[in-house]
C-alpha positions as CSV (number, residue, x, y, z in Angstrom):
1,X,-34.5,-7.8,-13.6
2,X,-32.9,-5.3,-16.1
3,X,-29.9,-5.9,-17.8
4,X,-27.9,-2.2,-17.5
5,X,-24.5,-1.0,-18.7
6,X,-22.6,1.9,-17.4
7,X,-23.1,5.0,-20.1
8,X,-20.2,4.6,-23.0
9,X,-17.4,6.8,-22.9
10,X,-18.3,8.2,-19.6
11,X,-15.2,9.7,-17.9
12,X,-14.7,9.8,-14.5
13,X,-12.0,11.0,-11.6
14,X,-10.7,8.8,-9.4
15,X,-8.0,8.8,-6.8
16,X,-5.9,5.7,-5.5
17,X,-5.8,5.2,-1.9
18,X,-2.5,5.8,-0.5
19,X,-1.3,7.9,-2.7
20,X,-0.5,12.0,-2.0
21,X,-3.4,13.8,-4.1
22,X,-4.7,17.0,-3.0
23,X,-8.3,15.6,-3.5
24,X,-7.6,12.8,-0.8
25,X,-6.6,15.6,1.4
26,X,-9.2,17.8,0.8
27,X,-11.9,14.4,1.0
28,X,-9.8,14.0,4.8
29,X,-10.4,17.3,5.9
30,X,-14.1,17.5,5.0
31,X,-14.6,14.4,7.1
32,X,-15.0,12.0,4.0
33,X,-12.8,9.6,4.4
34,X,-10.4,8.7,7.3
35,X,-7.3,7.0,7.4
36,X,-7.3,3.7,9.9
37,X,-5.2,1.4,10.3
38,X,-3.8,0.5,7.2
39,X,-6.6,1.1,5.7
40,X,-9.6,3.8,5.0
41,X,-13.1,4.4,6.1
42,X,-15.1,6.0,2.9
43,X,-18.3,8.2,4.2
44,X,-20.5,7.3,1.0
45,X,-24.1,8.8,0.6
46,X,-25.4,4.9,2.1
47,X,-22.8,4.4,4.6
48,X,-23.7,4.4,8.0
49,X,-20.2,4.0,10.0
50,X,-17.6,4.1,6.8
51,X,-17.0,1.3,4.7
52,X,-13.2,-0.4,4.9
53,X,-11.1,0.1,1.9
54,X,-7.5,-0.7,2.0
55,X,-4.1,1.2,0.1
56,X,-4.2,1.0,-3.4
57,X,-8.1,0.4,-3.5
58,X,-9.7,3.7,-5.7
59,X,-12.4,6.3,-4.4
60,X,-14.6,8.1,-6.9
61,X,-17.0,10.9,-6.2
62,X,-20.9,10.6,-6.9
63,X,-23.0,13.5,-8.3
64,X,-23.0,15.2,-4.8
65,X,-20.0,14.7,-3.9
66,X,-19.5,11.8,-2.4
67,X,-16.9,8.9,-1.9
68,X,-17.5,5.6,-2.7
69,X,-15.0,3.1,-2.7
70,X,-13.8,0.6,-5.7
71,X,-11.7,-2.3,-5.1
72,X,-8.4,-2.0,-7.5
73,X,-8.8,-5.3,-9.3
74,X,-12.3,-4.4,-10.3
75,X,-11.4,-0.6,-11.1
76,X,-8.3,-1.5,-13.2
77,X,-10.3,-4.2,-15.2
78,X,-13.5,-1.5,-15.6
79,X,-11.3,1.2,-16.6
80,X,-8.6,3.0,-18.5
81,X,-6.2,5.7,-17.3
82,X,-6.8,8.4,-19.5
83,X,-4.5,10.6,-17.7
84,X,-3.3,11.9,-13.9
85,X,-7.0,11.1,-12.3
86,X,-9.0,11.0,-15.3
87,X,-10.3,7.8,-16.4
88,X,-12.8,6.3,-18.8
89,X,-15.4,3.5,-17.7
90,X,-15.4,0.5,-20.1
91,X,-18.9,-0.3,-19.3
92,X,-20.1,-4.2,-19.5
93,X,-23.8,-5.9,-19.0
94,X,-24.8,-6.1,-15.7
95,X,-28.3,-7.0,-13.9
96,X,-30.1,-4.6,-11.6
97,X,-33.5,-4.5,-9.5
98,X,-35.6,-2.4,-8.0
99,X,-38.5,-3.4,-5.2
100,X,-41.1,-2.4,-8.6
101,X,-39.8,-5.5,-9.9
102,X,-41.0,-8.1,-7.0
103,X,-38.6,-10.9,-5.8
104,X,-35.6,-13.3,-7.8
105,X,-33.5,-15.7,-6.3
106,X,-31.0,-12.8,-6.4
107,X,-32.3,-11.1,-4.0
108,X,-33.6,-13.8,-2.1
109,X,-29.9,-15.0,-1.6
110,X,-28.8,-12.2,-0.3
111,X,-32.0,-12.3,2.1
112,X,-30.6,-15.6,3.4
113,X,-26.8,-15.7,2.9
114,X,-25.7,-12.0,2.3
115,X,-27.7,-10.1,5.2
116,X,-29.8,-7.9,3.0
117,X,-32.7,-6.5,5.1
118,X,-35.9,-5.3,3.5
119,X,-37.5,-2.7,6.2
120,X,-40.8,-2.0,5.0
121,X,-41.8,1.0,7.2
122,X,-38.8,3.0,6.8
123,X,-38.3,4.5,3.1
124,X,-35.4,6.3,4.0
125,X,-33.4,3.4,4.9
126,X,-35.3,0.6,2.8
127,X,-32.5,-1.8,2.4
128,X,-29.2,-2.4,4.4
129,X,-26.6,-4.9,4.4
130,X,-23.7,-6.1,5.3
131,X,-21.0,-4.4,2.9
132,X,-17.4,-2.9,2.6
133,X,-16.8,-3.2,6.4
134,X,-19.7,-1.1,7.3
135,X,-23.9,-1.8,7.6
136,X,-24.9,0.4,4.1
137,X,-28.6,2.0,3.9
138,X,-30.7,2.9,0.9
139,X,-33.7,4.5,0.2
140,X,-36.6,2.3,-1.3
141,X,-36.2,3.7,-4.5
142,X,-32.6,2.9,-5.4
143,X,-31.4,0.2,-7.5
144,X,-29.6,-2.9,-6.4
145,X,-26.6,-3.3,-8.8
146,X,-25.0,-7.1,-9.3
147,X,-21.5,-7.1,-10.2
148,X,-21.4,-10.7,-10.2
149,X,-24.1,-13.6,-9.7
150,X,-23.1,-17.3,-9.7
151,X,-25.0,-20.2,-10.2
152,X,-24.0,-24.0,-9.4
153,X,-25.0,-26.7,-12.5
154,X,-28.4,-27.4,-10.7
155,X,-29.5,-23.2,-11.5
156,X,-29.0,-22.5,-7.9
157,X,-27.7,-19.2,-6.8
158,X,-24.7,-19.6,-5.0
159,X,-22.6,-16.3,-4.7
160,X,-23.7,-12.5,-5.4
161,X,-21.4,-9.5,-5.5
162,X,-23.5,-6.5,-5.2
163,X,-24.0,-2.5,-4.3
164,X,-26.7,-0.1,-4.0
165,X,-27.0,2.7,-5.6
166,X,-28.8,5.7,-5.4
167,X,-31.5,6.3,-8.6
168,X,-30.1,9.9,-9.2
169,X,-26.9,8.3,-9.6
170,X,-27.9,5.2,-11.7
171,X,-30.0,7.5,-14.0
172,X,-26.5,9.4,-14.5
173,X,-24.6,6.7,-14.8
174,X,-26.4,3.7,-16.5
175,X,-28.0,2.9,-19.4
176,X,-31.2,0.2,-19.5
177,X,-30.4,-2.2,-22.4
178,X,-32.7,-4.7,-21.6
């Protein structure tokens, strides 16, 4: 397991879900994301039918171009509004694996509560699970990113909040600390 943290100072653009933005348009009419139902379907790099995100939830854009969806309370508490859609990460410790690193009781939770799938024969689509409303691929080499892990008073696993993420976009984005 490594610990990582999001690079320092990093800036980003984001847009808010709901709200009249030329980018959302734009992102609409290239087939990116799709308003339904009170809510939106974001067509990440892993997504395989769109994953849910609802009004007032925040989109940002990976290094090609992508959407990927944040949920607000976690965006507003891992960012600051620098200015119309320009914001700065505040980047704190997290863990992330990779397969190089052989099994944890992270990951085997989410084996057995959180539908993570290992396929073996297919390196394109390596891992899938359950997530945002939609079944999300990765290839083998990506990184498994843990917002949040926690653990009962015997040392038990007993909740995981977690992505994927492509290893083009963690090398951009994240730093190894430990």
């Amino acid at each position: 397991m490594k610990l990582v943290k999001k690079k320092e100072g990093r800036k980003v653009t984001a847009y808010c879900l709901g709200d009249e933005n030329p980018k959302i348009e734009s992102l609409i009419e290239e087939g990116k994301i799709e308003r339904r139902d009170g809510g939106w379907l974001i067509f990440s790099q892993e997504a395989n039918e769109g994953e849910w995100a609802g009004d007032g939830d925040f989109i940002k854009l990976d290094g090609s171009g992508y959407p990927y969806p944040n949920a607000r309370a976690y965006f507003l508490d891992n960012h600051r509004h620098i200015g119309g859609d320009e914001y700065e990460q505040l980047p704190k410790p997290l863990k992330a694996w990779d397969r190089e690193e052989g099994m944890c009781h992270e990951i085997e939770y989410l084996i057995a509560h959180k539908g993570l799938v290992i396929n073996e024969g297919d390196e394109d689509n390596y891992f899938s699970a359950p997530l945002w409303g939609d079944i999300l691929s990765a290839r083998a080499d990506c990184m498994i990113v843990f917002y949040s892990v926690t653990i009962n008073e015997d040392g038990d696993v007993t909740d995981v909040d977690f992505n994927f993420v492509a290893r083009d976009e963690f090398e951009k984005t994240y730093d190894v600390i430990g």
